[in-house]
N, C-alpha and C positions, 0 to 999 in steps of 0.2 A: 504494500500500500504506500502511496506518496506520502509526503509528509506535508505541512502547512508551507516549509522552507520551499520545498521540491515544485512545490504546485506555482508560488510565486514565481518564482527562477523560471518555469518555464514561460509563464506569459509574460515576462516581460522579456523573456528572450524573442517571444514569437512578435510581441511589438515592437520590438529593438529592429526585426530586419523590416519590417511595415515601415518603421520610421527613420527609417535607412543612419540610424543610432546606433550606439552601445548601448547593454541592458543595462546599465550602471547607471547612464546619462540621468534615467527617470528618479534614482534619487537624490540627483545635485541639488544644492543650495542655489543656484542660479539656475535662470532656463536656458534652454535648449535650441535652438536652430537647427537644422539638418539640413542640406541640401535633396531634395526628389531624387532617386535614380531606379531606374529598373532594378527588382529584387524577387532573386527567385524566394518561393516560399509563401509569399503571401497568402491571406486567407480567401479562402476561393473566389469571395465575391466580390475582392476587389480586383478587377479587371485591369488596371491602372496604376501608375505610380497616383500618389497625390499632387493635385495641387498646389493645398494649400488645406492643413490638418493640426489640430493641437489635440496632445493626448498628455494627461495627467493621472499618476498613481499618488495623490495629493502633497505632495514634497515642493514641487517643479512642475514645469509646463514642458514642452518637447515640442516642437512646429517644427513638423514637416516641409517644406514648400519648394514651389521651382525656383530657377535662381533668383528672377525679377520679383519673387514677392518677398525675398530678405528683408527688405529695409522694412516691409510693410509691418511685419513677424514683430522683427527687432523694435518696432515704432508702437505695436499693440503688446506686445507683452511687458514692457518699458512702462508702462502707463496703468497697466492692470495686473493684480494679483491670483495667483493659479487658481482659487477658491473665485472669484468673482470672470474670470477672462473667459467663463462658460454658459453667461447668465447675461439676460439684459439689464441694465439696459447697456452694460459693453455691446453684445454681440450689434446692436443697431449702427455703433459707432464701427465695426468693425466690418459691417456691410457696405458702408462707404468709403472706407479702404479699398477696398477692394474689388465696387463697383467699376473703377476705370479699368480694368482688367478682366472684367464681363464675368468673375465668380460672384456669386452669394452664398453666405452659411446653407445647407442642407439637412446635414445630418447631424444628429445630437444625440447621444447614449451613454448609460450607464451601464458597465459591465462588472459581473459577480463571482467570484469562487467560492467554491467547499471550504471552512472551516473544519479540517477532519473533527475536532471531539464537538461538533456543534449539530451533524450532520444524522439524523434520524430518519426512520421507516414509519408513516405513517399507515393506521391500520383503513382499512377500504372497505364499505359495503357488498359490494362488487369483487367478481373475480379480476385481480391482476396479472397479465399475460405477459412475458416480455414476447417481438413480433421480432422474428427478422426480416431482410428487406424479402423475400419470396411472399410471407405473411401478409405485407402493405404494403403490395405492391400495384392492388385496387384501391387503393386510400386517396389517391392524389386528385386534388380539387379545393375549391374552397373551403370547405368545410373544416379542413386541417390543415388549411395554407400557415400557419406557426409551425406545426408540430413536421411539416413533410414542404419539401420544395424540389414544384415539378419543373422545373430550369437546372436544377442539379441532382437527377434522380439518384446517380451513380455514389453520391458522397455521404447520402441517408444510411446509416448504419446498422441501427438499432431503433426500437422500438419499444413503449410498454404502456399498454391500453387497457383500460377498465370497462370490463363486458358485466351491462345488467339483463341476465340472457343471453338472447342474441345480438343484444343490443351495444356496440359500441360506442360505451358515454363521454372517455376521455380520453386522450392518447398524448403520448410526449414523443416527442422522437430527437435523437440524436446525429447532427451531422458532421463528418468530418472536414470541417473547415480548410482544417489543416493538419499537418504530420503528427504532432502533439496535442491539438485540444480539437473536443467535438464540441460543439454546441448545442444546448437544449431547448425548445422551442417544443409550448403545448397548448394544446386545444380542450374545452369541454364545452358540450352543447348545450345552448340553451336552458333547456330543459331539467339540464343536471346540477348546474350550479349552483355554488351555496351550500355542498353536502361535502368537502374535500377534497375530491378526486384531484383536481390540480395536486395537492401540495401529498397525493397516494402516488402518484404515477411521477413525479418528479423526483420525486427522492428515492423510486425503488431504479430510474433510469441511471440517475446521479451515483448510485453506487455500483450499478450494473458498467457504465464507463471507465471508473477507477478500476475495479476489477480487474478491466482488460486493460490494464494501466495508461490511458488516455485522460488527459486534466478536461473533466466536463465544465465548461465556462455557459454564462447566459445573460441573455442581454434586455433590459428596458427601457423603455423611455422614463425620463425622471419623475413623469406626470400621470404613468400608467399604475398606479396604487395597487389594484389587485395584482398586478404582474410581482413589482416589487415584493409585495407582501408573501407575495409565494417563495419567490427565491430565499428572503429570510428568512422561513417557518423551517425550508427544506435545509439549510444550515449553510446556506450560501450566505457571501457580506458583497460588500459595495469597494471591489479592488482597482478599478480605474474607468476615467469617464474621459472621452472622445469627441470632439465636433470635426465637418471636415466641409469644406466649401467647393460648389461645383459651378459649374459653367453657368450661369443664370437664366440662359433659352432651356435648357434641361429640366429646371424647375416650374410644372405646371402651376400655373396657379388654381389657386380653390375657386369655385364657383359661389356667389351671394346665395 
């Protein structure tokens, strides 16, 4: 079994090559700059080097970016501190940085690890199955677009669903991201929620990973409370939070 030390070490080694960094960097006393370069490894669904990215395990800030948006980096992280430089109303001043260069902030998350002596089995209603991919491999659709992604069917691993009957109420599924960590992403319907299943099917996934000695990592948005609430019940904590800025024609906007 990993250890608390082991699990850290690896994600921030897996963000050190994302952030084309040392894994060290994220705990300097000062921030970080990195120049963008192509890097193999990355997590699957980043397509792309960055732009222009800041990633904090709360010490330090780390920016990513291409060459022409140093001074930008250098001129916002200068002005704001790691705990505030992920929040408005920074990010609005930081969207005009950056506007002359056709990016806007996009994406914004927090990400979570196992605290191993924190990490529990919750008990289920319902029968608990772990699914391999033959098992869900009719699953893919809306319905369990967190738990299963049908753009990267190949990298879904694992599985573990909670059947009332015939009925499948909840499912978690794990993707391999990347060589070291999978990521957990899960689903319950409608109908089911409010009885557990999330934080049943999450923590029996979240150990079913470790097992196979893989760091299960998982992601929220800051605003998404139930999500949250889940990862911390299942004995996950808040190990580092991400924004990253993209092309601004990219970004749909919402409809009134």
């Amino acid at each position: 079994m990993l250890t608390n030390a082991e699990i850290l070490r690896v994600a921030m080694a897996q963000s050190a090559i994302e952030s084309c960094c040392a894994p060290e960097d994220f705990f300097k006393e000062e921030n970080v700059v990195a120049l963008s370069r192509e890097s193999a490894g990355r997590r699957a669904y980043l397509a792309e080097p960055y732009a222009f990215d800041l990633t904090s395990y709360g010490k330090n800030v780390v920016a990513c970016v291409r060459e022409d948006l140093q001074e930008v980096a250098l001129s916002y992280l200068a002005k704001y501190s790691a705990a505030h430089s992920f929040e408005t109303p920074a990010l609005h001043a930081l969207d005009g940085m950056l506007a002359p260069f056709g990016l806007k902030t996009k994406y914004q998350a927090e990400y979570f690890l196992p605290r191993i002596e924190n990490m529990r089995g919750y008990g289920c209603p319902f029968d608990l199955c772990v699914l391999q991919p033959r098992d869900f491999a009719g699953l893919y659709g809306k319905k369990w677009s967190n738990a299963l992604c049908e753009q990267r069917k190949q990298l879904d691993m694992l599985c573990v669903g909670a059947f009332h009957h015939q009925t499948l109420a909840a499912l978690a599924g794990a993707s391999a991201d990347c060589e070291t960590m999978w990521q957990i992403g899960v689903d319950v319907l409608p109908a089911y929620r409010g009885r557990g299943l999330a934080k049943a099917v999450t923590s029996r996934l979240a150990a079913e990973v470790l097992a196979r000695g893989k760091v299960p990592f998982y992601c929220a948005a800051w605003s998404n409370l139930p999500s949250v609430r889940n990862a911390l019940a299942c004995g996950f904590y808040p190990a580092w939070v991400q924004l990253t800025a993209k092309p601004a024609e990219k970004i749909p906007l919402t409809k009134g």
